[in-house]
C-alpha positions in Angstrom: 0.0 0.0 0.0 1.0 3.4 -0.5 1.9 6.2 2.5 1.7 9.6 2.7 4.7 10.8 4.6 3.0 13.3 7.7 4.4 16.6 5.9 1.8 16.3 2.8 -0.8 14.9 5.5 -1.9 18.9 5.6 -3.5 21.7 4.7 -0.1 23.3 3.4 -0.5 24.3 -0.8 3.3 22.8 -2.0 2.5 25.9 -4.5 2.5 28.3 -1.8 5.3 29.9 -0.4 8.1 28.0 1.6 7.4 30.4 4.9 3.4 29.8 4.3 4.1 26.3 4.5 5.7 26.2 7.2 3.5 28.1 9.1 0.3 26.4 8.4 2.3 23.0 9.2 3.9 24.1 12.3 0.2 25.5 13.5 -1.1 21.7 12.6 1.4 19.6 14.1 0.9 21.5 18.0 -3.2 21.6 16.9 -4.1 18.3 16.1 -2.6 17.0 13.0 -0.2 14.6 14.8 -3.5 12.4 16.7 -5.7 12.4 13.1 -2.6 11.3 11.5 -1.5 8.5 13.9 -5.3 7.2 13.1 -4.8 6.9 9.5 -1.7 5.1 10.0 -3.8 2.8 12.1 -5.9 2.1 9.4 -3.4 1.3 6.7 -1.8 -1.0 9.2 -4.9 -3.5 9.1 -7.4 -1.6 6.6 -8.6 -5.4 6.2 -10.2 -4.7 9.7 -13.2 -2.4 8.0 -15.3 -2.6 5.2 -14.1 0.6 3.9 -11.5 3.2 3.9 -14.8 5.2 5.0 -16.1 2.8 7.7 -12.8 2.4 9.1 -12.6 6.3 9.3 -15.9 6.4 11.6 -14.7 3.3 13.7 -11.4 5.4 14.5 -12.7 8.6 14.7 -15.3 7.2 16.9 -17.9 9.1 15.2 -21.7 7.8 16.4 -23.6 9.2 13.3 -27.4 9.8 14.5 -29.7 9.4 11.5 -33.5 8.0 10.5 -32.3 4.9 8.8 -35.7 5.1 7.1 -34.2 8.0 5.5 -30.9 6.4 4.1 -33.2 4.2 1.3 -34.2 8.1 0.2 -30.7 7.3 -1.2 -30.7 5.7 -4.5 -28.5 2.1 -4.7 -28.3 3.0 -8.6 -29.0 5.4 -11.3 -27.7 9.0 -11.7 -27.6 11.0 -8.4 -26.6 14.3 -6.9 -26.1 14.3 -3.2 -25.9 17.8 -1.9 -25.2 19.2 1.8 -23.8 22.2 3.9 -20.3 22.2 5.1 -20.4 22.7 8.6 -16.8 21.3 9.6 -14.7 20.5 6.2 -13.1 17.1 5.8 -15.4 15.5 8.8 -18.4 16.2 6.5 -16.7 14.4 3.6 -15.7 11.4 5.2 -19.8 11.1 7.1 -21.2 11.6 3.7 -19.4 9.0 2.0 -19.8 6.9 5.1 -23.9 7.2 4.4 -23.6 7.0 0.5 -21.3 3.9 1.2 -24.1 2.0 3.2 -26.3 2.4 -0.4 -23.5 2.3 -3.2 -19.9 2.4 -3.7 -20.0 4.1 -7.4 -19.5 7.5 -5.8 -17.4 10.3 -6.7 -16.9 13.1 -3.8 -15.8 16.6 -5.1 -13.3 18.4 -3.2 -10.4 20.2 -2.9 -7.4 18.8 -5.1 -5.5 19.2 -1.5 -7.6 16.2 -0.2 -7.0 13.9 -3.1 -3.4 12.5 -1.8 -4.6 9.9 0.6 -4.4 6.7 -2.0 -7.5 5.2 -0.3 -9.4 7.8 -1.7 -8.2 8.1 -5.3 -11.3 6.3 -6.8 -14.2 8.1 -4.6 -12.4 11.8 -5.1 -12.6 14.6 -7.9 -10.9 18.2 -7.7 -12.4 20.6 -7.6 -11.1 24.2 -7.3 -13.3 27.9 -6.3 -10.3 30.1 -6.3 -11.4 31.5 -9.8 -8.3 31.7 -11.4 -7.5 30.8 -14.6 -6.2 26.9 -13.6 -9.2 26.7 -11.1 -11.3 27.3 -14.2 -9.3 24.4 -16.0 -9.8 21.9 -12.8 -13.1 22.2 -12.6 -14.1 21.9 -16.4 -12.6 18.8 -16.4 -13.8 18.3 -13.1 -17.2 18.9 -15.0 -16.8 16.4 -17.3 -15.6 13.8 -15.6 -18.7 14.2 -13.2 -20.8 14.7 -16.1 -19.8 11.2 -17.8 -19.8 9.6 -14.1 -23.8 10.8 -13.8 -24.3 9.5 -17.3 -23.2 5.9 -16.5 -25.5 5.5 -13.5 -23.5 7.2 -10.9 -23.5 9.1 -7.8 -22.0 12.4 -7.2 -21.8 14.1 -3.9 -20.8 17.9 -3.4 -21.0 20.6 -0.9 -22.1 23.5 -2.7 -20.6 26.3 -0.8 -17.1 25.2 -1.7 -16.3 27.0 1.8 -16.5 25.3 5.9 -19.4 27.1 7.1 -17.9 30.8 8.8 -20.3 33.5 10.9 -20.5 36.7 9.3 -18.6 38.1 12.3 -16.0 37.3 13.7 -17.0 37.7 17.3 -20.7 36.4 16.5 -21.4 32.7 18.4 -20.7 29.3 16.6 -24.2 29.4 15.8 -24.3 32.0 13.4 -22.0 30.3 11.2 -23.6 29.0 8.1 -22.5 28.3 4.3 -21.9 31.1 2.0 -23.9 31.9 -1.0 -23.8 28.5 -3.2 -21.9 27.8 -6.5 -23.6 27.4 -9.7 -21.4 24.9 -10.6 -23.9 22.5 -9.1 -26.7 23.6 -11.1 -25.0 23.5 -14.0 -24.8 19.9 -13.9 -27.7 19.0 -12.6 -29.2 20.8 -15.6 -27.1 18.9 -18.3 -28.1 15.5 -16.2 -31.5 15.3 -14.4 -30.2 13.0 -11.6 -31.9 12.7 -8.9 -30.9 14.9 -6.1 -31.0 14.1 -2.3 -30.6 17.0 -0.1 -28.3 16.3 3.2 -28.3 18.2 6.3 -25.5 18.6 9.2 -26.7 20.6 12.0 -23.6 22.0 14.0 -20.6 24.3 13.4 -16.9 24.5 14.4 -16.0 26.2 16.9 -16.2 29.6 18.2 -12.4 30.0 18.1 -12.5 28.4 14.5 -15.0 31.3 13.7 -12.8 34.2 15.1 -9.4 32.8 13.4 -11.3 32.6 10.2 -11.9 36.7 9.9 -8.0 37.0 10.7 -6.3 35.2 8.0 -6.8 32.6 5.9 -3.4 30.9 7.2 -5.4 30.6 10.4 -8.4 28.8 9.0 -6.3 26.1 7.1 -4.6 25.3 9.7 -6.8 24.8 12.8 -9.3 22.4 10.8 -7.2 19.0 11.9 -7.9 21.0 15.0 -11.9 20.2 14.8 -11.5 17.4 13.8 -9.5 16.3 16.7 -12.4 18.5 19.0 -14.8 16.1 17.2 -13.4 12.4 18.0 -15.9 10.4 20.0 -19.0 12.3 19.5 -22.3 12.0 18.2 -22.8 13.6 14.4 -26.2 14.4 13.3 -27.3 13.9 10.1 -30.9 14.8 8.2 -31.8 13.6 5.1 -34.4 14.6 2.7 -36.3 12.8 0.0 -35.0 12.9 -3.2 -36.6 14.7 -6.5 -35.6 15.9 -9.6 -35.0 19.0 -11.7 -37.6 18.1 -14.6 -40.0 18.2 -11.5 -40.2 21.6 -10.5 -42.7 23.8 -11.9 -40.7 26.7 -12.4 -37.3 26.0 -14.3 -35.2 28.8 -13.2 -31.7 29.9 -13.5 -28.3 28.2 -12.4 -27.7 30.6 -9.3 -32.0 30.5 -8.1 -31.1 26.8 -8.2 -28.4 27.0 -5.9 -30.3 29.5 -3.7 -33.4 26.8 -4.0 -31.1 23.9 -2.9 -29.4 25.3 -0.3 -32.5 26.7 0.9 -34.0 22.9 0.7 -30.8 21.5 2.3 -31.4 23.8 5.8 -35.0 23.4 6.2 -34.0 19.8 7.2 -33.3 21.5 10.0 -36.2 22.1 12.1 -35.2 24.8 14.0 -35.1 26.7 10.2 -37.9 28.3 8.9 -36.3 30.1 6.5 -32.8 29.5 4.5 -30.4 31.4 6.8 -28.0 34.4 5.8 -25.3 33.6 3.8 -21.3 32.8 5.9 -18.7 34.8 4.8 -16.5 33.8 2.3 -12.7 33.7 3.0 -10.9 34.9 0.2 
């Protein structure tokens, strides 16, 4: 089996400067990155031990992941399907929702950042994707696109968090609970326009934590590096997840455009949430 050596176990861009390295690492290693690291080990010593790379993760973690398995058969076992959610803590949410999409079918593809594609466990459940907007990001996630776009067209499953962005207050000295997704990406409505799968909105109640929040308005640095940070905070606890029925694109009434659709989903994606109402205000957006 292949290893990642700890250094690219991180946050840290090898594009970025040396000294932005090394400061995102350095922030990692006395945060957390050292006990989430020493459990992956674990798991490539005796992966045999697990069904999955993602099971083995939730064993580890000792994640107890609270849902209405009623609600998991809202979950396709075949056919062309968008899973959707909101991004309350960053990899954690990953690793639950291909946990759950696991228990149904393994012909998933997760999109995320290309940073999280180096673990070789995940290589076949991963696709980059990139919101920077620069020209390369544009590039990624075109092919990104297409890859996803062939993947639905087969029968597959593709899961995304729309925000492209952990869940941030607008404030930085507003409470944990303020802190929700920013505006969604159209790149999601883009594709389920040129597929018709069907869509299963995904809830996760929750947020990281008030420090997380604060660090995140100061610098970007910051916010990379403290998130092996809550993942460590969130070892051994309960995670709860809602999940809502599935429907289509070609059934709504009104066809709309890519960015209402976004708005529409996320929208659909909170009330899961019963203490919503309404879609909450848009997170900020780190640059």
């Amino acid at each position: 089996m292949d290893y990642i050596e700890s250094k690219y176990f991180s946050y840290a861009d090898p594009e970025d400067p040396v000294l932005k390295q090394i400061l995102i690492r350095s922030i990692e290693f006395i945060s957390g990155q050292p006990t989430i690291f020493k459990l992956y080990r674990k798991y490539q010593e005796s992966p045999e031990k697990w069904k999955s790379f993602w099971d083995g993760c939730v064993q580890l973690l000792g994640l107890k992941i609270n849902l209405d398995l009623d609600k998991l058969n809202s979950i396709p076992s075949s056919g062309p399907t968008i899973v959707v959610a909101n991004h309350p803590f960053g990899v954690l949410d990953g690793l639950v929702l291909s946990w759950i999409v696991s228990q149904k079918r393994t012909d998933f593809k997760l999109l995320v950042h290309s940073l999280l594609l180096r673990a070789p466990e995940t290589k076949q459940n991963l696709l980059p994707v990139d919101f920077t907007g620069d020209k390369q990001a544009l590039l990624t996630n075109l092919e990104t696109r297409k890859k996803a776009r062939e993947h639905l067209s087969k029968g597959g499953c593709i899961i995304i968090f729309p925000s492209g962005s952990v869940s941030t207050t607008t404030k930085f000295y507003q409470n944990k609970s303020k802190a929700f997704d920013p505006e969604w990406k159209k790149f999601t409505s883009r594709l389920i326009k040129q597929t018709d799968p069907e869509i299963i909105p995904i809830n996760f109640p929750g947020a990281n934590s008030s420090f997380f929040q604060f660090c995140s308005h100061l610098s970007p640095i910051l916010r990379s590096s403290l998130l092996f940070s809550e993942i460590k905070r969130r070892i051994n606890s309960e995670v709860p997840v809602y999940i809502g029925k599935s429907f289509k694109y070609s059934q709504l009434e009104d066809k709309v455009s890519n960015q209402e659709l976004a708005d529409f989903l996320r929208k659909k994606t909170y009330l899961l949430d019963k203490r919503f109402e309404d879609s909450p205000p848009y997170g900020f957006e780190p640059e």
